[in-house]
C-alpha positions as a Markdown table, in Angstrom:
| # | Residue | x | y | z |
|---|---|---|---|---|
| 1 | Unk | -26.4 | -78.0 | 10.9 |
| 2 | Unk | -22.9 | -79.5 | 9.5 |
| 3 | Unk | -21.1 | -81.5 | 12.0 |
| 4 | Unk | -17.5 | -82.9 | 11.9 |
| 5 | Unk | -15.7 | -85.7 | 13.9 |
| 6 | Unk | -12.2 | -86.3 | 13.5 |
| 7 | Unk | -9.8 | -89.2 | 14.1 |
| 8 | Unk | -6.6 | -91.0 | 13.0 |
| 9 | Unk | -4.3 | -89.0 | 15.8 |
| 10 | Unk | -1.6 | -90.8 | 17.4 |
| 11 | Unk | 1.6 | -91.3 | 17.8 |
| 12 | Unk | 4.6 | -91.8 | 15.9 |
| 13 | Unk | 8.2 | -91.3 | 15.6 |
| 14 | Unk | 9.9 | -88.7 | 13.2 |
| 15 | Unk | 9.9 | -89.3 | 9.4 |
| 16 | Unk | 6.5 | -91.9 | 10.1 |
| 17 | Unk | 2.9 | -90.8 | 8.6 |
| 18 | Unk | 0.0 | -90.4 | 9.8 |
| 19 | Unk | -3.7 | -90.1 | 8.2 |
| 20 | Unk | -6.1 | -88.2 | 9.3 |
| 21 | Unk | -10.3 | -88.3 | 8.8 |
| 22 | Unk | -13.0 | -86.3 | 9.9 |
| 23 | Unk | -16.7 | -87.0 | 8.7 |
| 24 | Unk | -18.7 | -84.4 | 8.2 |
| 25 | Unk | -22.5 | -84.8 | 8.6 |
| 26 | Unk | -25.8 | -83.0 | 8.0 |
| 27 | Unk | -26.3 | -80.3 | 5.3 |
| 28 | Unk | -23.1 | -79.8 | 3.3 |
| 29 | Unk | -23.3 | -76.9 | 1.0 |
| 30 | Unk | -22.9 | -76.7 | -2.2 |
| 31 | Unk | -19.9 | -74.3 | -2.2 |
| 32 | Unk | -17.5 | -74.9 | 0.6 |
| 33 | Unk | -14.2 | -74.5 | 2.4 |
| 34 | Unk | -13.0 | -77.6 | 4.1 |
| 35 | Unk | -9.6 | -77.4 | 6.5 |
| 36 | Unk | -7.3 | -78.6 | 8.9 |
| 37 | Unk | -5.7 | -76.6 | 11.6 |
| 38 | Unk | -3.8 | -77.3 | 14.7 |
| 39 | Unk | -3.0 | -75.9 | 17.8 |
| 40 | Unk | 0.3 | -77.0 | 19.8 |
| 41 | Unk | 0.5 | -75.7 | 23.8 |
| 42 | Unk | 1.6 | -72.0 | 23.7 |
| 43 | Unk | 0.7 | -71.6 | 20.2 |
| 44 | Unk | -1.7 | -69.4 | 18.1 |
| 45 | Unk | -4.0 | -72.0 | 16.1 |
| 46 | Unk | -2.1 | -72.7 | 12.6 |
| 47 | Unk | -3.9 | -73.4 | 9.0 |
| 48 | Unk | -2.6 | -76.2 | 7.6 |
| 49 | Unk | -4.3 | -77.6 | 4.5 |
| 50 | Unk | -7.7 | -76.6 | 3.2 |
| 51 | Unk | -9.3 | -78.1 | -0.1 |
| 52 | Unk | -12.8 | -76.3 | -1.6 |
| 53 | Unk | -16.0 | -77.6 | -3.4 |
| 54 | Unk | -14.1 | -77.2 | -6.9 |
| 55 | Unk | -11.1 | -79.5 | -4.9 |
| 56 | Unk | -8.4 | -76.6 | -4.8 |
| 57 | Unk | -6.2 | -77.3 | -2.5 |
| 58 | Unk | -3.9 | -74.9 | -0.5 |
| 59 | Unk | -0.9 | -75.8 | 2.1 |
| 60 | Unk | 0.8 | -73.5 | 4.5 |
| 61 | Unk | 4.3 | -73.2 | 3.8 |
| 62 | Unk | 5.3 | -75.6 | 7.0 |
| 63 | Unk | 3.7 | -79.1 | 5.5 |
| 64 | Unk | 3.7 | -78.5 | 1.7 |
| 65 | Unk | 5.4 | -81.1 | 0.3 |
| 66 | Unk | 4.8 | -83.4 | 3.1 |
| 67 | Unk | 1.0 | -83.2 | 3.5 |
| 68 | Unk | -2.3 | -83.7 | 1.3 |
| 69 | Unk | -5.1 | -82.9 | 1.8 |
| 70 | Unk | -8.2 | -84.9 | 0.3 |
| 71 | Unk | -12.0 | -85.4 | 0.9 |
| 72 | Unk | -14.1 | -88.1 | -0.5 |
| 73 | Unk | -17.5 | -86.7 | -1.6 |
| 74 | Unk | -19.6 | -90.1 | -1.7 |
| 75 | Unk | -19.4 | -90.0 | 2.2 |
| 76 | Unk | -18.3 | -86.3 | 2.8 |
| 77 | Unk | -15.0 | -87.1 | 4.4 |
| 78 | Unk | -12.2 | -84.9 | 4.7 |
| 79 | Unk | -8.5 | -86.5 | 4.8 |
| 80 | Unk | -5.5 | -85.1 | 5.7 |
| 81 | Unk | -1.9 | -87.7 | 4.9 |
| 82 | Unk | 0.9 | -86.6 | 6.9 |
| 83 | Unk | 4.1 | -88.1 | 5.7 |
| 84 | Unk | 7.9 | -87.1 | 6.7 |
| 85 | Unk | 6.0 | -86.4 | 10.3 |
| 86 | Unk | 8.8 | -83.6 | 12.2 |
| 87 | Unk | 8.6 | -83.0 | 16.2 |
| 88 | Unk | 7.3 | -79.5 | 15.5 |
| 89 | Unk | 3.9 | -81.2 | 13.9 |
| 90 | Unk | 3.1 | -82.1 | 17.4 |
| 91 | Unk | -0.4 | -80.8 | 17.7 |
| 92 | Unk | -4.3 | -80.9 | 18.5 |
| 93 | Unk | -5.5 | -81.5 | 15.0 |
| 94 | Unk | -8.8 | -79.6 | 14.0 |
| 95 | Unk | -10.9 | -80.0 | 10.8 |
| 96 | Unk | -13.6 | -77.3 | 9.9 |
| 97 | Unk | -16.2 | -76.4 | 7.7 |
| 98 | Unk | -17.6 | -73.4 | 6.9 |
| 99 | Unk | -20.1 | -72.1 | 3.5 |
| 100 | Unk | -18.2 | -70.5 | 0.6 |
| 101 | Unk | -19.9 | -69.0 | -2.1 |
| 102 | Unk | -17.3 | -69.2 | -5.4 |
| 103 | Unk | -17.6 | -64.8 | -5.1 |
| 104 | Unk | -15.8 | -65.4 | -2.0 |
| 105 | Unk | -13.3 | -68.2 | -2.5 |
| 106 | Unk | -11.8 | -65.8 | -5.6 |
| 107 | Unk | -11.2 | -63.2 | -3.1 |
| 108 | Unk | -9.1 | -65.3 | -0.4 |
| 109 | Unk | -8.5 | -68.8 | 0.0 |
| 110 | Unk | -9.9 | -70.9 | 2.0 |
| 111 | Unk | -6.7 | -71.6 | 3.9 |
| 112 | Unk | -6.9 | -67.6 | 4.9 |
| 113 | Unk | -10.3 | -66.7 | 5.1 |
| 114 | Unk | -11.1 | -67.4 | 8.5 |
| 115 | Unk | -15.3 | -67.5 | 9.2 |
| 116 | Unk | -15.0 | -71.0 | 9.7 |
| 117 | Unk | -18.0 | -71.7 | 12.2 |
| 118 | Unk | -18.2 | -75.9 | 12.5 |
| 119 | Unk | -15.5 | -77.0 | 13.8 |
| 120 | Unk | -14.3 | -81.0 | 15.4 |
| 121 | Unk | -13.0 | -82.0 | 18.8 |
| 122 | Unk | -9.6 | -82.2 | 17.6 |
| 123 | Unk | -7.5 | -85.3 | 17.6 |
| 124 | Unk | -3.8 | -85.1 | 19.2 |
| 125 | Unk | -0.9 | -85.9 | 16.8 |
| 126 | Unk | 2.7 | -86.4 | 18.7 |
| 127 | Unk | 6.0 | -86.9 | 16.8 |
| 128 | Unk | 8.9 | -88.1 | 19.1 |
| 129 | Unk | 12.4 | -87.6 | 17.8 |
């Protein structure tokens, strides 16, 4: 059983950064999808970077440029840098995990797939103008 446990939320002004971690423990497979998503109040949950076992990496349109995502395989933690923060990033952060044979990563990416089962508490990122 995969477990994940984010943190690194906080607060900052617009055009700060933030960095966010989330350690994942327990089995990790060896083919996987790794992501971030958030969820601001009134809003449908967003994907915003996710980065597989081969380390392809995938933005949504909103933070690409701005954000990278990142893991470090030695103690299977998942990063996400923030940089060029805007008010509308203003969010419960969520990183997830979920198996992803290579058959299925070359049909959708892990950004879009959906299926993701193990997911973190969430850590709350604010951005003041």
């Amino acid at each position: 059983q995969v477990q994940m446990a984010e943190s690194g939320g906080g607060s900052v002004q617009a055009g700060g950064s933030l960095k966010l971690s989330c350690a994942a423990s327990g089995h990790i497979t060896t083919d996987y999808c790794m992501a971030w998503f958030r969820q601001a109040p009134g809003k449908q949950r967003e994907g915003v970077a996710s980065i597989d076992s081969d380390g392809t990496t995938v933005y949504s349109s909103s933070v690409k440029g701005r954000f990278t995502v990142s893991r470090d395989n030695a103690d299977d933690t998942l990063y996400l840098q923030m940089d060029s923060l805007k008010p509308d990033d203003s969010a419960m952060y969520y990183c997830a995990f979920r198996s992803a044979p290579r058959w299925v990563r070359s049909q959708n990416s892990c950004l879009t797939m959906g299926g993701y089962r193990v997911w973190g508490q969430g850590t709350q990122v604010t951005v003041s103008s």
